[in-house]
C-alpha positions as CSV (number, residue, x, y, z in Angstrom):
1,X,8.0,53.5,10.5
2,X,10.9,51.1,11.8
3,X,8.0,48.7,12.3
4,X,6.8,48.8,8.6
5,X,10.2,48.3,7.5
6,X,11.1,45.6,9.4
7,X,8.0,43.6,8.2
8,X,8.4,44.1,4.9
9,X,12.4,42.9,4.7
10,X,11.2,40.1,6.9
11,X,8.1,39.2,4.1
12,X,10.8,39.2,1.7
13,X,14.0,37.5,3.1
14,X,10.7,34.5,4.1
15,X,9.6,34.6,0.6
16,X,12.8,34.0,-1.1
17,X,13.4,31.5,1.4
18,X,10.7,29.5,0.1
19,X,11.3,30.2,-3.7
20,X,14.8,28.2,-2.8
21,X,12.8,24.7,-1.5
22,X,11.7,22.1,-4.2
23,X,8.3,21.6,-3.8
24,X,7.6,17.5,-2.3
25,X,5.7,15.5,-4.2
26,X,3.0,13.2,-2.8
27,X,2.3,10.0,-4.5
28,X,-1.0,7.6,-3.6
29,X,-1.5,4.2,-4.0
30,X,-4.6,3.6,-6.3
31,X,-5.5,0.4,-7.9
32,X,-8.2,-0.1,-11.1
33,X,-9.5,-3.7,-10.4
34,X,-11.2,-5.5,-13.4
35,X,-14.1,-7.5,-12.4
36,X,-13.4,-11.0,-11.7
37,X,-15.9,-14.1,-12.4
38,X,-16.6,-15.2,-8.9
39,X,-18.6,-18.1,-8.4
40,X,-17.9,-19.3,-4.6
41,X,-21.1,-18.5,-2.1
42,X,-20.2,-20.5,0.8
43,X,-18.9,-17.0,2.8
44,X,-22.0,-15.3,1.7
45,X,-23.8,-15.4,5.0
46,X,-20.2,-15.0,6.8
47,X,-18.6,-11.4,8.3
48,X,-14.9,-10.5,7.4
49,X,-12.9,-8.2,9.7
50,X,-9.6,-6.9,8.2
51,X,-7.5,-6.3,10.5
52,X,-4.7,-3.6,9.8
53,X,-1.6,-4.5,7.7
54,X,1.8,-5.6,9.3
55,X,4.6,-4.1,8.6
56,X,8.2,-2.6,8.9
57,X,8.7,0.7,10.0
58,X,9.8,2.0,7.1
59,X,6.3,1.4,5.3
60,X,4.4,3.3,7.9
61,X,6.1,6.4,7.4
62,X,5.0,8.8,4.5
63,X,8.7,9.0,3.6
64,X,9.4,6.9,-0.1
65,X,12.5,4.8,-0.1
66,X,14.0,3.0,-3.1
67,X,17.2,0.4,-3.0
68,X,20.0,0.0,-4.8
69,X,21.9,-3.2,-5.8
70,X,21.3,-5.4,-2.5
71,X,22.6,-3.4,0.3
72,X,21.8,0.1,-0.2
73,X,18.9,2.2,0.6
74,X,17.8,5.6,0.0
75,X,14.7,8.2,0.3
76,X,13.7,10.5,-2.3
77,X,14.2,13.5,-1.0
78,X,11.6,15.5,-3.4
79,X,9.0,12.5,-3.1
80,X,6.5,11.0,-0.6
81,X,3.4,9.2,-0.1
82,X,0.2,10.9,0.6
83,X,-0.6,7.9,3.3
84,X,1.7,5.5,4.5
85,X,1.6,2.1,2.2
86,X,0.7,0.3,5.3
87,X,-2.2,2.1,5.7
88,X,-3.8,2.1,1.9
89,X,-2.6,-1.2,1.2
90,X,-5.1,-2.2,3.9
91,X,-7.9,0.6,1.9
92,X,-7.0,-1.2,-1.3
93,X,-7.8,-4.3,0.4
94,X,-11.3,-3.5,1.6
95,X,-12.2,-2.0,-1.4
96,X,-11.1,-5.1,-3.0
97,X,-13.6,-7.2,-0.6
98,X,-15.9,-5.3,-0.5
99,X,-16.6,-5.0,-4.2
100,X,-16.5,-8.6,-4.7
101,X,-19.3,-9.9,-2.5
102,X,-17.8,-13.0,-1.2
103,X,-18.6,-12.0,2.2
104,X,-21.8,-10.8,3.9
105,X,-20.4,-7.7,5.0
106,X,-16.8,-6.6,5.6
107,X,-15.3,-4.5,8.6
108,X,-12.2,-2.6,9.7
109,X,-10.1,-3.5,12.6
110,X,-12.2,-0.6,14.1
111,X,-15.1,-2.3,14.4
112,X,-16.5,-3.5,17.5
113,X,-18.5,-6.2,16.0
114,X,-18.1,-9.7,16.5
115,X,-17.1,-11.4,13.1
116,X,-17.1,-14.7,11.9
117,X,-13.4,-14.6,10.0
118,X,-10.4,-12.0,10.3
119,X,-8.5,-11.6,7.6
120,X,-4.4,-10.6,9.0
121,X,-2.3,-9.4,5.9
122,X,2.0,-8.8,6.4
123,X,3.7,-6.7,3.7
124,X,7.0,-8.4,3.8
125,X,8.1,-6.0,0.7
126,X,6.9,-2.7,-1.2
127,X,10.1,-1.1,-3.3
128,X,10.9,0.3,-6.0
129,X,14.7,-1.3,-6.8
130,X,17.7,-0.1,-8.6
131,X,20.4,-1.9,-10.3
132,X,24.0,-1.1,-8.9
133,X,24.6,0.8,-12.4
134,X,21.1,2.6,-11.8
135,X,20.4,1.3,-15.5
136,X,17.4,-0.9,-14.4
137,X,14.6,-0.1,-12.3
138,X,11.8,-3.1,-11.1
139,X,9.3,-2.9,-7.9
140,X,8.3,-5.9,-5.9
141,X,6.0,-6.7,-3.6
142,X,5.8,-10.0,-1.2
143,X,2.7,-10.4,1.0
144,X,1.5,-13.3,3.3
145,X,-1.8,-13.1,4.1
146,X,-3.9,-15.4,6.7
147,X,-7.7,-16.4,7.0
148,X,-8.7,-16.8,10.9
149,X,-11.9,-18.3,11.8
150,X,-12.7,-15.7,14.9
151,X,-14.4,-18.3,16.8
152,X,-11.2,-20.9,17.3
153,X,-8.6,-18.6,16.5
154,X,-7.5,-21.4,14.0
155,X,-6.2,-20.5,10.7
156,X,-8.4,-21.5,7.8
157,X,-5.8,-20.8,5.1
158,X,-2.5,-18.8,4.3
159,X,-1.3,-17.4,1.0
160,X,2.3,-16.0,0.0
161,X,2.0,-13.6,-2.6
162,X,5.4,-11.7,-4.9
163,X,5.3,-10.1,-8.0
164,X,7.9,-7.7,-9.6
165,X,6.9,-5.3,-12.3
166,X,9.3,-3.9,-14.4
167,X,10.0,0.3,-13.9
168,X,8.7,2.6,-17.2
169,X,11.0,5.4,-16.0
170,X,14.0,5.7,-13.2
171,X,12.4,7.8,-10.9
172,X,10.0,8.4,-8.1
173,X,6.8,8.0,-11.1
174,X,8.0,4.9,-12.1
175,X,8.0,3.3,-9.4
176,X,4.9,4.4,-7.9
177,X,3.4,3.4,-11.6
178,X,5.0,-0.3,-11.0
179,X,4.0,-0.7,-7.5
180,X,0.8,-0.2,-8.2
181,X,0.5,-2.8,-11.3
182,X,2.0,-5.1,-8.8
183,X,-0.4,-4.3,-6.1
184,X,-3.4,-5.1,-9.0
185,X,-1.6,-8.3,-9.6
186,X,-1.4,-9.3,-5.6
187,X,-4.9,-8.3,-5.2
188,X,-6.2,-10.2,-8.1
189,X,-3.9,-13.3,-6.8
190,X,-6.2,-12.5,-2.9
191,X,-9.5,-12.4,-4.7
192,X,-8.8,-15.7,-6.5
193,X,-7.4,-17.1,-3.2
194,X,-10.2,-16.6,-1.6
195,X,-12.7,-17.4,-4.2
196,X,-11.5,-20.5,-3.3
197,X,-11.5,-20.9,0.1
198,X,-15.6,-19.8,0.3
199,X,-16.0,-23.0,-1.9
């Protein structure tokens, strides 16, 4: 009897326990690419491995940060990512490659297969940023991105890439909508970069 009771306090004390914490919510990075008129065939017969994206710590985490003015930086405390931006920037970018065609055939940094090009990408900046009156709200992204030839471990070509979008909303949303019309931008800007190198 003392049992029963005892399991049915503790079943409630846990439940209102978990009324009290927000729920967290998880954000992805997603991007809607428009076709672009690519004309370039001399990588058709080449392979492209894309190796995994540098980055700082901070973007290989699931926790969301945001700054404010040009010292200050914060984590949402009711927001995350669903996979660390490190991790589906380099998705986004296979998808990217591998809808476009330039290549032969394109593999992860997983793949034990011998390639003819690697393809190393550092994310140098993905955050949302506040003003120091909170009033504004923008969220940038800077990228460098380098074209080995696997063979001589020579670089074929580098690209530095920054956009800033401007924030719909001052919150969490807003800047996950901005970061990812700034990551459509980048990857438009890698697409046409490299539409020109395979001339």
């Amino acid at each position: 009897m003392y049992q029963l009771i005892f399991i049915v306090i503790s079943a409630l004390f846990l439940s209102a326990c978990s009324l009290n914490k927000a729920p967290m919510t998880e954000y992805t990075i997603h991007t809607n690419m428009q076709d672009g008129d690519l004309t370039s065939r001399g990588c058709a017969d080449k392979s492209l491995k894309v190796s995994q994206a540098f980055s700082p710590n901070n973007l290989m985490s699931l926790k969301m940060n945001y700054a404010q003015g040009s010292y200050k930086q914060f984590a949402y405390s009711e927001s995350q990512w669903a996979d660390s931006p490190n991790r589906a920037i380099t998705a986004e970018i296979i998808k990217l490659l591998r809808e476009t065609d330039l290549f032969k055939s394109i593999q992860t940094d997983k793949s034990r297969s011998k390639n003819d090009f690697i393809l190393e990408t550092n994310i140098e900046d993905f955050m949302q940023y506040f003003t120091n009156d909170s009033n504004e709200s923008y969220s940038s992204i800077v990228m460098s991105l380098s074209l080995l030839d696997s063979n001589t471990n020579t670089i074929v070509s580098t690209k530095t890439l920054s956009v800033k979008v401007k924030s719909d909303s001052l919150d969490a949303n807003g800047g996950v909508e901005a970061l990812n019309k700034a990551l459509e931008d980048i990857l438009t800007q890698v697409r046409n970069w490299l539409n020109e190198v395979c001339k």
